[in-house]
C-alpha positions as CSV (number, residue, x, y, z in Angstrom):
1,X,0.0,0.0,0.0
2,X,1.5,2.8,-1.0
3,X,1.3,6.7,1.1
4,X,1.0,9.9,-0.4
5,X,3.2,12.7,0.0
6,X,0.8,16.1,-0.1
7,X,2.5,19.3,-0.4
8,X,-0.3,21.7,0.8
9,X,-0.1,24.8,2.6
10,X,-0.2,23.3,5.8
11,X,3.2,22.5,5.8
12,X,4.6,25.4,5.0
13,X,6.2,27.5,8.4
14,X,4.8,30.1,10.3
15,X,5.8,33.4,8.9
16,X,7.6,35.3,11.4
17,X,5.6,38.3,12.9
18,X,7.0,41.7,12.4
19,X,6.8,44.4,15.3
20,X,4.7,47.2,14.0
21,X,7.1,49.6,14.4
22,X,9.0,48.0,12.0
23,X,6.0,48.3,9.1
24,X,7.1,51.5,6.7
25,X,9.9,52.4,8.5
26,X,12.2,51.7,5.1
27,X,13.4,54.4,3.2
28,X,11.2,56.3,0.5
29,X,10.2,54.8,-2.4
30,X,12.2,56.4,-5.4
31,X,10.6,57.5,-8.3
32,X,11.2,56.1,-11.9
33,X,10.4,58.2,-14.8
34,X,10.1,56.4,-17.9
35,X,13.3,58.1,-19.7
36,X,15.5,56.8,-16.2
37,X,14.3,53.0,-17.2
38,X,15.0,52.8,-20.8
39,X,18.5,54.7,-19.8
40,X,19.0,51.9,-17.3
41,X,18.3,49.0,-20.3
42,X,20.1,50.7,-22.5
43,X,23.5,50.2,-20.4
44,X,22.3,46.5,-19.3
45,X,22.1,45.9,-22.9
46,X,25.3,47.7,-23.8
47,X,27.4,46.5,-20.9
48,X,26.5,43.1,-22.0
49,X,27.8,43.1,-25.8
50,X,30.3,40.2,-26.3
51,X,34.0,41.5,-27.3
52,X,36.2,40.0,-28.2
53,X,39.7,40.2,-26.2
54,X,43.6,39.1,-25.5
55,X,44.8,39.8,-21.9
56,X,48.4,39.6,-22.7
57,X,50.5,36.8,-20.9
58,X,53.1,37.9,-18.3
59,X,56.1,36.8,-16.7
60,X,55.9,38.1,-13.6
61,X,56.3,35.7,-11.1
62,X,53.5,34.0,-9.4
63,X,51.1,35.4,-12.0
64,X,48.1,32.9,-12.8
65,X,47.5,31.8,-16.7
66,X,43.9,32.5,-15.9
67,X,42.6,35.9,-15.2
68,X,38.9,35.8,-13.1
69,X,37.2,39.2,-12.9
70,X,34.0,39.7,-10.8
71,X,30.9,42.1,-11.8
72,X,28.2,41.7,-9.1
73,X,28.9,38.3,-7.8
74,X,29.4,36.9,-11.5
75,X,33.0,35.6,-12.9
76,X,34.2,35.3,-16.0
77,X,37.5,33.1,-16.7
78,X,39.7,34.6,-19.4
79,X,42.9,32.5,-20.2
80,X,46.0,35.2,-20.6
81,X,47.1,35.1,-24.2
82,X,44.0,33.7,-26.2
83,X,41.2,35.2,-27.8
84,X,38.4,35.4,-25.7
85,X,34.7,36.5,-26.2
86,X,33.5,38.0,-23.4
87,X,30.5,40.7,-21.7
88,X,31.7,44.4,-22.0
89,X,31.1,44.5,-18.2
90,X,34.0,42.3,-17.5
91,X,35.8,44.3,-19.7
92,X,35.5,47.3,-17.8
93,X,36.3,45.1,-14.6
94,X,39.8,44.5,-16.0
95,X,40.2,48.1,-17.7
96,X,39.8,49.6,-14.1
97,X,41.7,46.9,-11.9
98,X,44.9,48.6,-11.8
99,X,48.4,48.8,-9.1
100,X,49.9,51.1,-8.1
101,X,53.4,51.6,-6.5
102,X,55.4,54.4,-5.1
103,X,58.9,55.4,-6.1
104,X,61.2,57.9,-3.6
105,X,62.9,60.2,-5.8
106,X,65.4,62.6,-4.3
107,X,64.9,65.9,-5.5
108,X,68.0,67.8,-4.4
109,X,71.2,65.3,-3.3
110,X,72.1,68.2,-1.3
111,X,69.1,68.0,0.9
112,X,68.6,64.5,1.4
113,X,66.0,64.5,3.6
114,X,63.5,66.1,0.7
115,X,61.8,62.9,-0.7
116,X,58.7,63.2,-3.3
117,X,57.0,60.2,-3.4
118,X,56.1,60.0,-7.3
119,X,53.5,57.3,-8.3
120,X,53.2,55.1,-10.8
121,X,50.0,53.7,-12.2
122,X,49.7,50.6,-14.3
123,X,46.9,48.3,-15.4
124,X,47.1,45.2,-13.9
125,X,46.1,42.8,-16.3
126,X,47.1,44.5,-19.6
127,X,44.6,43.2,-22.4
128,X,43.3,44.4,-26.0
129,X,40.1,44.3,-27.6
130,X,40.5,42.7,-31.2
131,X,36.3,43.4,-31.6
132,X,34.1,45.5,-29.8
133,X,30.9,45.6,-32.4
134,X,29.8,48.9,-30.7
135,X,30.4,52.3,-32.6
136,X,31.3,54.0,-29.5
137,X,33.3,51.1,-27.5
138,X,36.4,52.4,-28.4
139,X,35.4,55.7,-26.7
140,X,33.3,54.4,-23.7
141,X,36.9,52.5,-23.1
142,X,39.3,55.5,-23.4
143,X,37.0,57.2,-21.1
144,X,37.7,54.3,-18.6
145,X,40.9,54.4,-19.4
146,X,41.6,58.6,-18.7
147,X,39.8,58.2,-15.6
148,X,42.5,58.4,-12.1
């Protein structure tokens, strides 16, 4: 004889009661105007356009052969030295992830104690992109690019 198993609302748990003074304590609601929204899907839609790219293989030492950057919880693999088609957002992930370090430079040997500390700013993954089908990717990423 065989049971059944019913999945009815009965067995679902007791919601959790809320204190009243937490009900509509949250912040305003923020209005949308219809311009706003098709701005916002505009830039999903453009930030996800497939490029095509070569992050350029390094020798620095301890330097992984894959290169992982992150855009909201999302990775995306991209093996250094092979062509790669990936989202313009991860793009821009590796266009802005850059190091940098700090030289001393002595400005006057006869006043030694005078140090300017000069930086130096690279990108940390160099890469290029051999497609972008966009007419104005290549100035969306020298914008990225010119930013400090």
């Amino acid at each position: 004889m065989s049971r059944n198993t019913d999945i009815v609302n009965e067995n679902l748990p007791k919601g959790k009661s809320i204190p009243l003074s937490e009900v509509g304590s949250g912040d305003p609601i923020e209005q949308v105007s219809e311009n706003d929204f098709v701005k916002s899907v505009e830039l999903e839609s453009f930030m996800n356009e497939i490029l095509t790219i070569i992050v350029h293989p390094t020798a620095e030492d301890g330097a992984l052969d894959v290169v992982v950057p992150m855009v909201n919880g999302m990775n995306q693999p991209i093996v250094r030295g092979a062509e790669s088609k990936v989202r313009r957002k991860y793009v821009e992930a590796l266009a802005r992830c850059r190091t940098t370090k700090y030289v001393q430079q002595v400005m006057d040997p006869a006043r030694p104690e005078n140090i300017q500390m000069t930086d130096r700013t690279a990108v940390s993954y160099p890469f290029s992109i051999i497609h972008d089908p966009n007419p104005i990717g290549r100035q969306w990423i020298e914008s990225i690019m010119s930013e400090r």
